[in-house]
VEXSE-194806 format. One record per residue: residue number from 1; residue in three letters; x, y, z of N, C-alpha, C, O, CB in turn. Coordinates in nm, 2 decimals, padded with zeros to 4 digits. Glycine has a CB too. Layout:
N
+------+------+--------+--------+--------+--------+--------+--------+--------+--------+--------+--------+--------+--------+--------+--------+--------+
| roke | zaba |   n_c1 |   n_c2 |   n_c3 |  ca_c1 |  ca_c2 |  ca_c3 |   c_c1 |   c_c2 |   c_c3 |   o_c1 |   o_c2 |   o_c3 |  cb_c1 |  cb_c2 |  cb_c3 |
+------+------+--------+--------+--------+--------+--------+--------+--------+--------+--------+--------+--------+--------+--------+--------+--------+
|  NUM |  ALA |      X |      Y |      Z |      X |      Y |      Z |      X |      Y |      Z |      X |      Y |      Z |      X |      Y |      Z |
...
+------+------+--------+--------+--------+--------+--------+--------+--------+--------+--------+--------+--------+--------+--------+--------+--------+
END
This chain:
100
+------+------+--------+--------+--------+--------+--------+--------+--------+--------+--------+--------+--------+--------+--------+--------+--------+
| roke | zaba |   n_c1 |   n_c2 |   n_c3 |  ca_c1 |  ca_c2 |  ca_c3 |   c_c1 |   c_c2 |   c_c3 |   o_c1 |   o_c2 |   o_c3 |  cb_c1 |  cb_c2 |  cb_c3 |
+------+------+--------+--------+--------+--------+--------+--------+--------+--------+--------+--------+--------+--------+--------+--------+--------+
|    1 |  UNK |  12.46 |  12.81 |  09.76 |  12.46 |  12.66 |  09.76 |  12.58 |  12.61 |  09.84 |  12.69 |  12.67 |  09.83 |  12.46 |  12.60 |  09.62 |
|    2 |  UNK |  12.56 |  12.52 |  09.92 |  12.70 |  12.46 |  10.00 |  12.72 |  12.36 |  09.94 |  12.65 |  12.30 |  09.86 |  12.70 |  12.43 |  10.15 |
|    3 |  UNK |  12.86 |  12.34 |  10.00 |  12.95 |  12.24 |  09.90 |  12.95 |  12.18 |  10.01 |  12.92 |  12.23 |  10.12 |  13.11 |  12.27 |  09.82 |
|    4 |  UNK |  13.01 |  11.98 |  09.99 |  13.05 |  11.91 |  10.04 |  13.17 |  11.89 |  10.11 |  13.26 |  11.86 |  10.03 |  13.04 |  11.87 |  09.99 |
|    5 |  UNK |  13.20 |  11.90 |  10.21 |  13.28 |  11.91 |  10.34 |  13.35 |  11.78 |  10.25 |  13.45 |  11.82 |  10.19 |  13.20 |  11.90 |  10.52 |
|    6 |  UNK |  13.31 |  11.61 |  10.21 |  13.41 |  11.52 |  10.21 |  13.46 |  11.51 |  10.04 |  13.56 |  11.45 |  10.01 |  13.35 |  11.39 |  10.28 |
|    7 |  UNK |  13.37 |  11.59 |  09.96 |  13.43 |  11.54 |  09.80 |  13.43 |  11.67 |  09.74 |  13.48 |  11.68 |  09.62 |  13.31 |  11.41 |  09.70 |
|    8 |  UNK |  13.36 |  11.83 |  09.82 |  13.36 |  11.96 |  09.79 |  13.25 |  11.95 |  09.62 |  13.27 |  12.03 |  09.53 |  13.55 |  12.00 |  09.78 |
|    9 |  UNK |  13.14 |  11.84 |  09.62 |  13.04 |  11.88 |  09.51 |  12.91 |  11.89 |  09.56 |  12.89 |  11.86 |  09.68 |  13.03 |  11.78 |  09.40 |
|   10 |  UNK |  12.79 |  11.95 |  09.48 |  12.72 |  12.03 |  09.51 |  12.62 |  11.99 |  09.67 |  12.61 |  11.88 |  09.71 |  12.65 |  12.04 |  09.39 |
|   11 |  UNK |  12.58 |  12.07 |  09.73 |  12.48 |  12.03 |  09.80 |  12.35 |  12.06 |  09.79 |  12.33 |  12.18 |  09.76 |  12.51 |  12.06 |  09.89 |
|   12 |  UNK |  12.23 |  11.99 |  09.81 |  12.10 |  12.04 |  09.76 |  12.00 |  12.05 |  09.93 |  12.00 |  11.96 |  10.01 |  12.03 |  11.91 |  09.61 |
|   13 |  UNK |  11.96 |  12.14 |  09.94 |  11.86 |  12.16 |  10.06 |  11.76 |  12.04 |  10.08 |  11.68 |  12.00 |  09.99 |  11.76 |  12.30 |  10.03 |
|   14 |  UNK |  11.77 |  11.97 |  10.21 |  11.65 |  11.88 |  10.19 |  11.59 |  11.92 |  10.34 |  11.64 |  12.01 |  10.41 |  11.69 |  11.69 |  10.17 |
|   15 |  UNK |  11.47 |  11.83 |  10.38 |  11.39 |  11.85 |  10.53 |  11.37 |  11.72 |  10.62 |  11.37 |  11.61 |  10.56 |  11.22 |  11.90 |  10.49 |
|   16 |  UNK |  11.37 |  11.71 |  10.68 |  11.36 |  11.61 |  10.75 |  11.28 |  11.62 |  10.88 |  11.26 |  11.73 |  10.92 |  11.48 |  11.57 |  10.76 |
|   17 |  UNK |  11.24 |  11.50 |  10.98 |  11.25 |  11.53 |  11.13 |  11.26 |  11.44 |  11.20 |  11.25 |  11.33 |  11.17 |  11.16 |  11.60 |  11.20 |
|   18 |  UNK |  11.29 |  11.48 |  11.31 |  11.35 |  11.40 |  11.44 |  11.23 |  11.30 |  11.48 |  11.10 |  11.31 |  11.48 |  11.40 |  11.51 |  11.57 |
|   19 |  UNK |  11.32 |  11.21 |  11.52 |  11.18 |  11.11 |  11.61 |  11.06 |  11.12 |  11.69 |  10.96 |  11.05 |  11.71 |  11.22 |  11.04 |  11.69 |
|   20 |  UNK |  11.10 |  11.27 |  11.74 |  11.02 |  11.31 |  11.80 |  10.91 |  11.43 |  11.74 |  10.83 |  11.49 |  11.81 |  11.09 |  11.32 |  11.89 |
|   21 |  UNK |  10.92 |  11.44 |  11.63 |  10.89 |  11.47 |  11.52 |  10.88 |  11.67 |  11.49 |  10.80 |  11.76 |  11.44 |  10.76 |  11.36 |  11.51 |
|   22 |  UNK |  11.00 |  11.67 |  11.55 |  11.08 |  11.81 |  11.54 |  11.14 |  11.80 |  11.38 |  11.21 |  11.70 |  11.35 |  11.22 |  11.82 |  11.67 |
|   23 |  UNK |  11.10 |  11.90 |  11.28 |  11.11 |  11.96 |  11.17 |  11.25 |  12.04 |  11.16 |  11.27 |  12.14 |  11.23 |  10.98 |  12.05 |  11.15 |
|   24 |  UNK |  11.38 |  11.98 |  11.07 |  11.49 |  12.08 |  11.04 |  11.51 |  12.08 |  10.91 |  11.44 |  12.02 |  10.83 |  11.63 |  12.06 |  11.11 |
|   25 |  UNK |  11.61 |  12.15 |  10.87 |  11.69 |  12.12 |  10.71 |  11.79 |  12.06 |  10.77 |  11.80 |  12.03 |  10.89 |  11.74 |  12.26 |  10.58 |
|   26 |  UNK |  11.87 |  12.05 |  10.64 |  12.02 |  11.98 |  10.63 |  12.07 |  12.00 |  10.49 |  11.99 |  12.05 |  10.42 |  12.02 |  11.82 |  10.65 |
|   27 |  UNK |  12.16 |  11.98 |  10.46 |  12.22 |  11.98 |  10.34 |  12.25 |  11.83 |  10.28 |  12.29 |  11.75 |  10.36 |  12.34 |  12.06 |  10.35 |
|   28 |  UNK |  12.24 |  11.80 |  10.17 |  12.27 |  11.66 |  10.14 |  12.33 |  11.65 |  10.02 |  12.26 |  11.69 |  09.93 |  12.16 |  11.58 |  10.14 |
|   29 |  UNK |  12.45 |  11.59 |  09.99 |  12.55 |  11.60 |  09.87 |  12.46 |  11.52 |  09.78 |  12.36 |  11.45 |  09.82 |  12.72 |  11.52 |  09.89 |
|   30 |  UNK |  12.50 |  11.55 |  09.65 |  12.47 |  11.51 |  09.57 |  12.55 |  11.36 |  09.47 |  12.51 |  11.27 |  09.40 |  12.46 |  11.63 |  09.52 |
|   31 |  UNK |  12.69 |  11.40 |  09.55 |  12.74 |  11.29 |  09.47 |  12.81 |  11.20 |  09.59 |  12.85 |  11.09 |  09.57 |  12.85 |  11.35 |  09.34 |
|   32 |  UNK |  12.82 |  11.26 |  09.72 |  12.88 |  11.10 |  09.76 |  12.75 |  11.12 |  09.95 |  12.78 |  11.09 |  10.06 |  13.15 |  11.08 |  09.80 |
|   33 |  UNK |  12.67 |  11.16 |  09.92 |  12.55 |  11.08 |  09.99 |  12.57 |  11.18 |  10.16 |  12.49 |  11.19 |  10.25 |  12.60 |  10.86 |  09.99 |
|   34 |  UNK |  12.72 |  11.24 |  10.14 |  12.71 |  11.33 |  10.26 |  12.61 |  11.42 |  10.35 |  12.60 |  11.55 |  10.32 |  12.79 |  11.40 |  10.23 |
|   35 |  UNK |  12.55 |  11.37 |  10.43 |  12.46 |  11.52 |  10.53 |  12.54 |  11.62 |  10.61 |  12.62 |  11.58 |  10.69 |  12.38 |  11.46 |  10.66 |
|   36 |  UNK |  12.53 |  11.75 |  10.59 |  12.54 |  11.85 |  10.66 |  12.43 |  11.93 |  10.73 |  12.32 |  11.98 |  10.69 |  12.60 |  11.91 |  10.59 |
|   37 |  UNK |  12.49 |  11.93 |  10.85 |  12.37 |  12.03 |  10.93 |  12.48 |  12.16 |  11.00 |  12.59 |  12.14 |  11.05 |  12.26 |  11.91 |  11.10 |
|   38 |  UNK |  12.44 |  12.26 |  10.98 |  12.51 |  12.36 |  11.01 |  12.48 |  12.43 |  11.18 |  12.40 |  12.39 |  11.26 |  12.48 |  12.46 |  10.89 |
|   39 |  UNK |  12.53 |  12.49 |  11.18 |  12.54 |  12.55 |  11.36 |  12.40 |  12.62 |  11.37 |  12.35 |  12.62 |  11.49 |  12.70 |  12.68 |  11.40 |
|   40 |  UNK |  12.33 |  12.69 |  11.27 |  12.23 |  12.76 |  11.30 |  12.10 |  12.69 |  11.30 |  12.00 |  12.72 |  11.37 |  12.23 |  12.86 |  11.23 |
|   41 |  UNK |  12.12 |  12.57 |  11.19 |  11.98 |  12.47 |  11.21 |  12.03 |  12.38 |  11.33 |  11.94 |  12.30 |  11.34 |  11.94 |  12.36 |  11.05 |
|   42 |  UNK |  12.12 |  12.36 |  11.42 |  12.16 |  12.27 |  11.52 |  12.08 |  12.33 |  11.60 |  11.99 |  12.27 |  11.64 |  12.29 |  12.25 |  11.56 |
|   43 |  UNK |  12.11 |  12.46 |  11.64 |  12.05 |  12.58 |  11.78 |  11.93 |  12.58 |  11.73 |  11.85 |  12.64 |  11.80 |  12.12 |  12.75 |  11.82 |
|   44 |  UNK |  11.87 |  12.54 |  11.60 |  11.71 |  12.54 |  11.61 |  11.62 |  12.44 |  11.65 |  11.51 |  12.43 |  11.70 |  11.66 |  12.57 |  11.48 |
|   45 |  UNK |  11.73 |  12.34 |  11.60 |  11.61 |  12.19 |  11.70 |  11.70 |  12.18 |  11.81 |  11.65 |  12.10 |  11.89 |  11.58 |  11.99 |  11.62 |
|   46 |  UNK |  11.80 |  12.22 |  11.85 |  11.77 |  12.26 |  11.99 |  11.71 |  12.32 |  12.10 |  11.68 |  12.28 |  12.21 |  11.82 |  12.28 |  12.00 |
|   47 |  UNK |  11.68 |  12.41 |  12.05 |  11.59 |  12.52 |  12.13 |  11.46 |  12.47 |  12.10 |  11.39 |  12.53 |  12.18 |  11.61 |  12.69 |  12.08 |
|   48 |  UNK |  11.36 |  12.37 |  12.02 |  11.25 |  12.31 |  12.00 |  11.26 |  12.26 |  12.08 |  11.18 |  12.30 |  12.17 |  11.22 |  12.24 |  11.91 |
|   49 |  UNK |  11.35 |  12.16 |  12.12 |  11.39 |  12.01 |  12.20 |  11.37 |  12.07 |  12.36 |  11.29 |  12.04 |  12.45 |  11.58 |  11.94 |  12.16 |
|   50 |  UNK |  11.49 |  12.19 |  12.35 |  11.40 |  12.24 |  12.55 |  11.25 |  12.32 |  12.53 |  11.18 |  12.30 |  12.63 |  11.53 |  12.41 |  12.67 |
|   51 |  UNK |  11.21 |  12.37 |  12.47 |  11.08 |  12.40 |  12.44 |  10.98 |  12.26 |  12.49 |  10.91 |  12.25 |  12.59 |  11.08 |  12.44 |  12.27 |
|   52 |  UNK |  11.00 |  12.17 |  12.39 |  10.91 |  12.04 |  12.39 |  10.94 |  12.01 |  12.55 |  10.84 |  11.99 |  12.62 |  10.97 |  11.89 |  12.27 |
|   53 |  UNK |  11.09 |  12.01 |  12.61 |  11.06 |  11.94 |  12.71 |  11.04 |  12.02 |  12.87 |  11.03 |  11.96 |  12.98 |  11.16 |  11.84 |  12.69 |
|   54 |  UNK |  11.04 |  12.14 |  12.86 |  10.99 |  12.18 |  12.93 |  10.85 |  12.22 |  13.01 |  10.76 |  12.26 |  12.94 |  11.02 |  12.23 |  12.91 |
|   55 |  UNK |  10.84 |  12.19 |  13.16 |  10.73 |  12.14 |  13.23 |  10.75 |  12.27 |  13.37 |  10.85 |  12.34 |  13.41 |  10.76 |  11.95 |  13.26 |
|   56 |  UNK |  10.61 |  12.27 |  13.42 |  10.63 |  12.34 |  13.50 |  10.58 |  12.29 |  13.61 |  10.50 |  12.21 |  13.56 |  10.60 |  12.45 |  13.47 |
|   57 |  UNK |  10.57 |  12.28 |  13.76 |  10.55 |  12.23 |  13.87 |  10.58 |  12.30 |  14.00 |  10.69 |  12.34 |  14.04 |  10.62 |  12.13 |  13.85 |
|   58 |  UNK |  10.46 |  12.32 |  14.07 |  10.50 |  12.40 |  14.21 |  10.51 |  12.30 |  14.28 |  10.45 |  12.19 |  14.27 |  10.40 |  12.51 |  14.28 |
|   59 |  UNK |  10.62 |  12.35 |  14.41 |  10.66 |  12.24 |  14.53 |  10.58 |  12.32 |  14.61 |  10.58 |  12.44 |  14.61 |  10.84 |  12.22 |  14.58 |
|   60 |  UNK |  10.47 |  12.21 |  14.73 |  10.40 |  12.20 |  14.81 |  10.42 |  12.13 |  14.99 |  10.42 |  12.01 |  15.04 |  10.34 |  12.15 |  14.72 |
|   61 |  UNK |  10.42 |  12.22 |  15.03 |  10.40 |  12.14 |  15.16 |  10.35 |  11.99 |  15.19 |  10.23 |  11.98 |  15.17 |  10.32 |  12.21 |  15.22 |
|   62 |  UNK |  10.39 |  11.90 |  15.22 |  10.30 |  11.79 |  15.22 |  10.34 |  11.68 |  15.39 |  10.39 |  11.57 |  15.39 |  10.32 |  11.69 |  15.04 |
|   63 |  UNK |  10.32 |  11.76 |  15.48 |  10.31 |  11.70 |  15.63 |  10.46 |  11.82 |  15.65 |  10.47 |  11.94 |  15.63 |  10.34 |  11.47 |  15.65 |
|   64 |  UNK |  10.55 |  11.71 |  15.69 |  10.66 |  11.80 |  15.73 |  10.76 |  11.80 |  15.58 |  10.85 |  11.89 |  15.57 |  10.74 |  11.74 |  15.88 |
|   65 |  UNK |  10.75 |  11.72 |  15.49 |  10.79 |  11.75 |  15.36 |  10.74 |  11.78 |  15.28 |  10.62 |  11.81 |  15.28 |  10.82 |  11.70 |  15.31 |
|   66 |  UNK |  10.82 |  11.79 |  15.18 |  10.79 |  11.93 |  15.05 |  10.78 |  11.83 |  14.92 |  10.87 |  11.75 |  14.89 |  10.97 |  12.08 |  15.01 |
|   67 |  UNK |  10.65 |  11.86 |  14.85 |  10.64 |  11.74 |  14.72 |  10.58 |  11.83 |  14.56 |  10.51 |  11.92 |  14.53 |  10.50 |  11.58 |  14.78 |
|   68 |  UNK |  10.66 |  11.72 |  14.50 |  10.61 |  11.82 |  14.33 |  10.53 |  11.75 |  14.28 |  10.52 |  11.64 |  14.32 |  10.73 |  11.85 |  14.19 |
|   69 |  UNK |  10.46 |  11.78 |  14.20 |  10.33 |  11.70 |  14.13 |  10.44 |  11.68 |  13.99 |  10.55 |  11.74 |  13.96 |  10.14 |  11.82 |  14.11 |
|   70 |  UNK |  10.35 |  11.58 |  13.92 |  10.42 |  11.53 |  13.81 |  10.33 |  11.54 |  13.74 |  10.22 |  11.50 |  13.77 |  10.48 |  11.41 |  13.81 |
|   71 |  UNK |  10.37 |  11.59 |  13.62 |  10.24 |  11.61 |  13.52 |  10.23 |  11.50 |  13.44 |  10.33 |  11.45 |  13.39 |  10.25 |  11.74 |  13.43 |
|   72 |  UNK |  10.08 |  11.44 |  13.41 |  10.03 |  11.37 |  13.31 |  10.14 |  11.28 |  13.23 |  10.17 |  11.16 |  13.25 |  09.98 |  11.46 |  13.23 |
|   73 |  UNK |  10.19 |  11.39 |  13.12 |  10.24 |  11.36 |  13.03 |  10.31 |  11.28 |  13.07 |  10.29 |  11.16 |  13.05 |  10.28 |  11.43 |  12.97 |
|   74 |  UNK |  10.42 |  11.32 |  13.14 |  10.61 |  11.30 |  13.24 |  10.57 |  11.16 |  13.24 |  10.61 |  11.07 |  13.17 |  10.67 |  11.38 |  13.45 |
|   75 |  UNK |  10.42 |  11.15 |  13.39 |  10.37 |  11.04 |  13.41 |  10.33 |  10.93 |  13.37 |  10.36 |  10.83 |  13.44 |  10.32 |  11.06 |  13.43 |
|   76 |  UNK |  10.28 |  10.93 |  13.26 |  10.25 |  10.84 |  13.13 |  10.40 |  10.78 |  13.08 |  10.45 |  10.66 |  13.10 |  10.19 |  10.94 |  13.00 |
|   77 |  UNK |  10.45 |  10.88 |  13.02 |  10.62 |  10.88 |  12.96 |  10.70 |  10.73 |  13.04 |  10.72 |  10.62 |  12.98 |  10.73 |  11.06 |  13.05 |
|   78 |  UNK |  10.73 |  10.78 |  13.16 |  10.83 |  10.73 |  13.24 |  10.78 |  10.62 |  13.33 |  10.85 |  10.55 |  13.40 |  10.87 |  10.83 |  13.33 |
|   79 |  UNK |  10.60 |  10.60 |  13.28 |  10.54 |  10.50 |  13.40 |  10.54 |  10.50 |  13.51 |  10.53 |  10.39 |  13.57 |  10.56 |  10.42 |  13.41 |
|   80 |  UNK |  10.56 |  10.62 |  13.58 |  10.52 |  10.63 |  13.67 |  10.39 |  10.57 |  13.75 |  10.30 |  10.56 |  13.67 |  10.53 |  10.72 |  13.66 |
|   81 |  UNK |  10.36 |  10.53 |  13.89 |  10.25 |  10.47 |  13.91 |  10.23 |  10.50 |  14.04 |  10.32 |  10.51 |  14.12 |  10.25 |  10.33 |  13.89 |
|   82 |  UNK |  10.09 |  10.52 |  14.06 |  10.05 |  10.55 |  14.22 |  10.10 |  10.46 |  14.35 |  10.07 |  10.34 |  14.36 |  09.89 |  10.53 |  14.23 |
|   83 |  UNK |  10.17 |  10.51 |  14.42 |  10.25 |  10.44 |  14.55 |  10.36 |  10.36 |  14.49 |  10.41 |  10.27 |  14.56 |  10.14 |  10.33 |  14.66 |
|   84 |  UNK |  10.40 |  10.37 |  14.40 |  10.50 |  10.29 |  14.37 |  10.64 |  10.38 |  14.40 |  10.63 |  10.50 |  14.41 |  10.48 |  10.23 |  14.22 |
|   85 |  UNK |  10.75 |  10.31 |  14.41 |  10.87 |  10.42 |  14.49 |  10.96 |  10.44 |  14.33 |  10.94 |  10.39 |  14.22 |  10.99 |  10.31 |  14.66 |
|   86 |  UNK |  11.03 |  10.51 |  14.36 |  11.16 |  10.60 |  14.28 |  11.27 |  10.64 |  14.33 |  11.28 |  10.66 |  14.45 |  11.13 |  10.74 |  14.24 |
|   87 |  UNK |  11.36 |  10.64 |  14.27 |  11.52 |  10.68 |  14.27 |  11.50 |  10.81 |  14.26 |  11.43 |  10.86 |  14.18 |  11.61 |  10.63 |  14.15 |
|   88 |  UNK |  11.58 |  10.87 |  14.39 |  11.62 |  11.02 |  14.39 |  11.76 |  11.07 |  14.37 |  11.83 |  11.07 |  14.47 |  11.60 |  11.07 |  14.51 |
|   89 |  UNK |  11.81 |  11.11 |  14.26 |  11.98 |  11.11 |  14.24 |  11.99 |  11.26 |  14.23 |  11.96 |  11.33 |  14.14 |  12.05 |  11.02 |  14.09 |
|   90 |  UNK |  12.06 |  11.30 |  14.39 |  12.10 |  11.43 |  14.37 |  12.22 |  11.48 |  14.27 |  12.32 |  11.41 |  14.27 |  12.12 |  11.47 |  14.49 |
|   91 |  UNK |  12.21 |  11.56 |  14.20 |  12.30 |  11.62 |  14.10 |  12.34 |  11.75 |  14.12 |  12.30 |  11.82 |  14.22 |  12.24 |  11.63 |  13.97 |
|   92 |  UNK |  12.45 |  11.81 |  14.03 |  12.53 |  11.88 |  14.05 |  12.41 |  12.04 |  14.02 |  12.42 |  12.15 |  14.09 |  12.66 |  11.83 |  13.96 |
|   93 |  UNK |  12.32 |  12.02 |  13.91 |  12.23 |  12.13 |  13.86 |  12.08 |  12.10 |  13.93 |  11.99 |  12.18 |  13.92 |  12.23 |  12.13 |  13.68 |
|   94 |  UNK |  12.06 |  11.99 |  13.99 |  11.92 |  11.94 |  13.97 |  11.88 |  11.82 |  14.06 |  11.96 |  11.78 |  14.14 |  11.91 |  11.91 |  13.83 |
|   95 |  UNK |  11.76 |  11.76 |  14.06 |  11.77 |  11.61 |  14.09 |  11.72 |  11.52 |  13.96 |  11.62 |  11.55 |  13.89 |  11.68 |  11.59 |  14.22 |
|   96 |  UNK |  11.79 |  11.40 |  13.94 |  11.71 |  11.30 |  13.90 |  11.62 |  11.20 |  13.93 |  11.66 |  11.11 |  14.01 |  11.76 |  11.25 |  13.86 |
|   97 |  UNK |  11.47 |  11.18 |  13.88 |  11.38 |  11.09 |  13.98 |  11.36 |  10.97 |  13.86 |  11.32 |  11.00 |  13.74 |  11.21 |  11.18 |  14.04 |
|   98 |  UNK |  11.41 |  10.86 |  13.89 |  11.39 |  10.72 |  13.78 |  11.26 |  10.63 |  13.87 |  11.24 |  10.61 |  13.99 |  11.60 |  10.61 |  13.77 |
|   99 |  UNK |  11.20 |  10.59 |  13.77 |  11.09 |  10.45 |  13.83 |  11.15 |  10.35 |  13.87 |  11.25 |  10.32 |  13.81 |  10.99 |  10.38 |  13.74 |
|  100 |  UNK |  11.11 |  10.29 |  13.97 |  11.20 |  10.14 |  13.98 |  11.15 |  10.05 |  13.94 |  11.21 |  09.94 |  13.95 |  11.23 |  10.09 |  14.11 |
+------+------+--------+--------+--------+--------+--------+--------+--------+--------+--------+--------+--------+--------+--------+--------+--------+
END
């Protein structure tokens, strides 16, 4: 059983999930209302979270440039829309593409 990090009294196992409706535990005091989430349930809805958001996409020739298809989902997501333009923000790992 873990103890409370702010008053050191009991902790009881509870479940919860994220908005996006990723499933973890936590710990939750009993007497002053404290949540704990520990390092090993952290790296577990983390590793859900790049799971969920990972997408895959081949780059294609398209005239004398090179273009990625956007899947459905992303598409929907972000609103994306046919012929409508986007923000290209080159980054240090990657690019960012925003709707305008």
């Amino acid at each position: 059983m873990k103890s409370c990090t702010k008053c050191a009294s009991e902790c009881q196992e509870k479940e919860a999930k994220t908005p996006e409706g990723v499933a973890y535990t936590f710990y939750k005091c009993k007497a002053c209302g404290e949540g704990i989430v520990d390092m090993t349930q952290l790296h577990a809805v983390a590793e859900k979270y790049r799971e969920m958001k990972k997408y895959h996409a081949k780059v294609t020739k398209w005239g004398m440039s090179l273009g990625v298809r956007i899947p459905k989902e992303i598409a929907k997501r972000y609103k994306f829309r046919d012929n409508k333009e986007v923000t290209i923000i080159p980054e240090e790992k990657g690019i960012r593409i925003i709707p305008v």
